[in-house]
N, C-alpha and C positions, 0 to 999 in steps of 0.2 A: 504494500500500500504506500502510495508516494504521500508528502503531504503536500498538499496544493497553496503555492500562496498567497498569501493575505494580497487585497486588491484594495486601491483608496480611489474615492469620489471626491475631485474637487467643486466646488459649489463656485460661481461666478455670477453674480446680478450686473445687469448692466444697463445704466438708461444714462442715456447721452454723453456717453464718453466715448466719440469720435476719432480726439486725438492723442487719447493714450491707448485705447482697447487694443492695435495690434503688437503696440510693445510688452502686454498684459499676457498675451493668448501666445505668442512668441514663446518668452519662458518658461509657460503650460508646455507645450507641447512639445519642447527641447530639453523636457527634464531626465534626467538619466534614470528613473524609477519609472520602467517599461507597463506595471500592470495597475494603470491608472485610467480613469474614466471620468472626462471635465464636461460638468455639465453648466453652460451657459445657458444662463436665464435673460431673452432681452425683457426688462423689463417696461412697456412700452413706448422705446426708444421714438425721438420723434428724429434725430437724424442720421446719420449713415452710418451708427453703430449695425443694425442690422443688416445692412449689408456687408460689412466687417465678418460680422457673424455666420453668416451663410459662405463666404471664399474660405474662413478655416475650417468650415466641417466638412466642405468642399473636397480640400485639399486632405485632411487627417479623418476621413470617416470613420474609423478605429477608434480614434481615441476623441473627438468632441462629439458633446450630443448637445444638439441647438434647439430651443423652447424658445417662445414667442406667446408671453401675455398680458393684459391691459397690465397698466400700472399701478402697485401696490402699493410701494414704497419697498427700501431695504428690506426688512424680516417679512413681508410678505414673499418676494423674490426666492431669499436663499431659503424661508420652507417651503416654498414651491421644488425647491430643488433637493430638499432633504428626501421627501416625498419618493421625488425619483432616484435617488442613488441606490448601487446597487454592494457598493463596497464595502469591505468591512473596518475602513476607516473615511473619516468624513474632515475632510479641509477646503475652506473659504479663503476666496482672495478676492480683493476687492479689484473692481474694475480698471483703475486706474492707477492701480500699484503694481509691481512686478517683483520675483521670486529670482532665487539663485538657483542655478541646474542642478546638485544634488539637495535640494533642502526635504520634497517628499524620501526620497533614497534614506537621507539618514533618519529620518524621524520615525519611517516606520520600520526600520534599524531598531530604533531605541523602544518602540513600541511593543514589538514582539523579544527584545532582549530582555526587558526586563517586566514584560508583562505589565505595562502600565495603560489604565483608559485615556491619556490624555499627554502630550506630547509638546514642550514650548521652546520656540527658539527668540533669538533675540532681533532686534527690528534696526534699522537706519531709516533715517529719516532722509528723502532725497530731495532738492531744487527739482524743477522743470529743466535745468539743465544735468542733471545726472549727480550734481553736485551732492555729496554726504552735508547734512548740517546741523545733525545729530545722532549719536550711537546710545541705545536706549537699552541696556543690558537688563535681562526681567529677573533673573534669579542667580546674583553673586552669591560667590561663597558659600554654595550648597554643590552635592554630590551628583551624579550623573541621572541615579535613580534614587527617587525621594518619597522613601514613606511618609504620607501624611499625618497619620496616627502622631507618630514622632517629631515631624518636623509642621505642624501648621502652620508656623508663622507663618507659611508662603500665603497664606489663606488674603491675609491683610496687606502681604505686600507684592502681589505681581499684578502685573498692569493686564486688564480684563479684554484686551482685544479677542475679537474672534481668530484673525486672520494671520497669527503667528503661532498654533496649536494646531495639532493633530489629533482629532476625537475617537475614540472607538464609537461606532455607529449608535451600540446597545445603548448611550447616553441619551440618545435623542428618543426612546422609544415613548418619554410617558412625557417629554421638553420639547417646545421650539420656541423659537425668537417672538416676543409677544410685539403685535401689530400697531400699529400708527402712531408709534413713541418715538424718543431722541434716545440713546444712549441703550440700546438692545441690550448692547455687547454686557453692559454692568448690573443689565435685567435678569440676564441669562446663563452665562459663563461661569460666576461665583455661583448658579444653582447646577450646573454640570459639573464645578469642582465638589461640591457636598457631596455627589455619588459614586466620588474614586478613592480608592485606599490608597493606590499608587500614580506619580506623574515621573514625569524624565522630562530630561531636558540636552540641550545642547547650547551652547558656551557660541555657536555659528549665529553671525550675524545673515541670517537666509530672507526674512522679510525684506521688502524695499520701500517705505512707505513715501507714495511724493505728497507732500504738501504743496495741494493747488490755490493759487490766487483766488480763485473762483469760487472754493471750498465753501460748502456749507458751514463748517466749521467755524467760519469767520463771523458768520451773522450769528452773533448775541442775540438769542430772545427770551422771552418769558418759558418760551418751550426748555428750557435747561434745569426747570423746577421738575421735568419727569428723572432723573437723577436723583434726586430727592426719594419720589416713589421707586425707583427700580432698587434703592436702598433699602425701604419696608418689605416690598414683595422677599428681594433674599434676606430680609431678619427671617420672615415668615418660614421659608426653607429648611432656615438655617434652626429652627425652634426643631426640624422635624427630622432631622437628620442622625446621623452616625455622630457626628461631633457639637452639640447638640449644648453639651456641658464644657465648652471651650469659650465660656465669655470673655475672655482677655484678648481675647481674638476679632470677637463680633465687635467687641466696642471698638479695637483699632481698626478696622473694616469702617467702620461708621464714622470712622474720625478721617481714615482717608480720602474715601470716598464720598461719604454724605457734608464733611467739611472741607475738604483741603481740594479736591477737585474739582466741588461744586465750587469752591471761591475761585478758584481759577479759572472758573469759567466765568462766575458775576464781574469779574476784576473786567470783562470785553462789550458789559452790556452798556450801550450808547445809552438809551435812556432812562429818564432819571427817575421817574416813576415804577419802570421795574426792576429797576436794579435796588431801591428801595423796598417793593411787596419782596424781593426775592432774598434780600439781607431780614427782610423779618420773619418768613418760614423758615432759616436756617434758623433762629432764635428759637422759635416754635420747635424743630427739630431737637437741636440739644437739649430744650427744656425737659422734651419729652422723656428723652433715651438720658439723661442725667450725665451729659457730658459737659464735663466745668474745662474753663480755659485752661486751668492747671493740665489737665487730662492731654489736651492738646499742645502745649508746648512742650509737654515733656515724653510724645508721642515718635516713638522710634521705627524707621522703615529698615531693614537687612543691618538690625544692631549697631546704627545711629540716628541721632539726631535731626528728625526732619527737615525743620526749619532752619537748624543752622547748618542745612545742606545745601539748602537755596541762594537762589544768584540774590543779589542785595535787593534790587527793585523788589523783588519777590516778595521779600522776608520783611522788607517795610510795609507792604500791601496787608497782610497777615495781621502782625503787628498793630498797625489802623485798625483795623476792622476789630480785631481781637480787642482794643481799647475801647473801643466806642464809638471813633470818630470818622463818622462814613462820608460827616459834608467836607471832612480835609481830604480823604480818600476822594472824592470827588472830582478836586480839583490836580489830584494828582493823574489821575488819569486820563 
């Protein structure tokens, strides 16, 4: 009896990324881990992505499978595409970012070495001109294969993207990315980490993430209060899980995420009315979950010091805000 092996499904959503989608689908299909199956979702592209789309499946019938449906948004997309994978590992790449040639190869390397559901590597941050402009390591100073039992702190300190992980498929069977929200990935991901005893990792920087001008990302809105919510839903999870009695963990979960990311994001919101409603549900928030400022400056990311890890603007922004004084914060930004 041979053993047959393990197959992964890349997931691809794509709505109107014309002029990154073929340097995207390029490193899909050039990846040196042969028994792979990418499935593109045009998500109701209104320009010549779909036609992008139909010359690479065109060309590699084998290995892309092309879908075509109105438009959902993101998590609508990639569970369109979860639906259809047929592999026994599941990895997302966002449309307009691009992959190193061995990154599935070694992941699901590490996947089946060491029997882990969940697989992360490390990310760069690229220009539109290919330029690196930032190196975004998720898990120093830990070991190749990481039991979580023993090692949760990872719980509170890796960065929640979808699209630098490799999932064992069985994680999505009773999960998928919850519909017409901002911030999926912090909805979803810390509740697929609560289902795995085991992750791996690799130290290779294989993600390629471009930061586009264009970027949604740029536009501050009141929509960055669902971060806030995707925070409660995984408390909720997180009450029902294996690790369940690991409060040291949830709270710095909540202090990352529900404070320190959510301020990073209000530190871009232009206007002053809702950078205001949005600085006073954070109050509401720590009131609730009983997180005091103390709690926060003395909140530690991979066994130091958060805050005095940050670039100076940063750490003054915090500071503000963590004082009281949101109309000089104001003027600062």
């Amino acid at each position: 009896m041979t053993n047959v092996p393990s197959t992964v499904s890349i997931i691809v959503p794509v709505y109107n990324v014309e002029n990154y989608l073929t340097k995207c689908l390029d490193s899909l299909v050039n990846q040196s881990l042969q028994d792979i199956e990418i499935i593109v979702v045009n998500d109701g592209s209104t320009d010549h992505s779909g036609v992008i789309i139909n010359e690479f499946a065109q060309r590699y019938p084998g290995k892309i499978k092309a879908f075509t449906k109105e438009n959902g948004g993101l998590s609508d997309a990639r569970n369109f595409g979860i639906d259809r994978a047929s592999g026994d590992y599941i990895g997302f790449v966002d449309s307009d970012d691009y992959i190193m040639k061995t990154m599935f190869e070694e992941m699901l390397l590490l996947a089946e070495k060491h029997q882990a559901e969940m697989v992360i590597c490390n990310v760069r941050k690229v220009d539109q001109n290919g330029k690196i402009t930032q190196k975004l390591t998720q898990i120093p100073n830990m070991p190749e294969k990481i039991d979580l039992e023993k090692n949760f702190s990872v719980f509170s300190d890796i960065s929640y993207f979808a699209c630098n992980k490799l999932f064992k498929k069985e994680l999505f069977d009773q999960k998928r990315f919850k519909k017409g929200i901002h911030f999926e990935d912090i909805q979803l991901i810390p509740q697929l980490l609560l289902e795995c005893t085991t992750i791996a990792q690799t130290q290779n920087f294989h993600y390629q993430y471009l930061e586009r001008n264009d970027s949604i990302t740029k536009m501050h809105t009141g929509k960055g209060l669902d971060m806030l919510r995707a925070v409660a839903d995984v408390e909720k999870a997180f009450g029902e899980s294996l690790y369940s009695y690991k409060e040291k963990e949830l709270k710095n979960f909540q202090i990352f995420e529900g404070v320190y990311s959510f301020l990073a994001y209000v530190a871009f919101v232009k206007e002053e009315r809702t950078f205001s409603q949005m600085a006073d549900q954070l109050e509401v928030f720590m009131k609730e979950r009983n997180i005091k400022i103390q709690d926060i400056l003395k909140y530690n990311r991979f066994g130091k010091n958060y805050l005095l890890s940050l670039p100076v603007k940063k750490k003054i922004f915090y500071l503000l805000f963590f004082a009281g004084q949101k109309k000089l914060i104001r003027k600062l930004i």
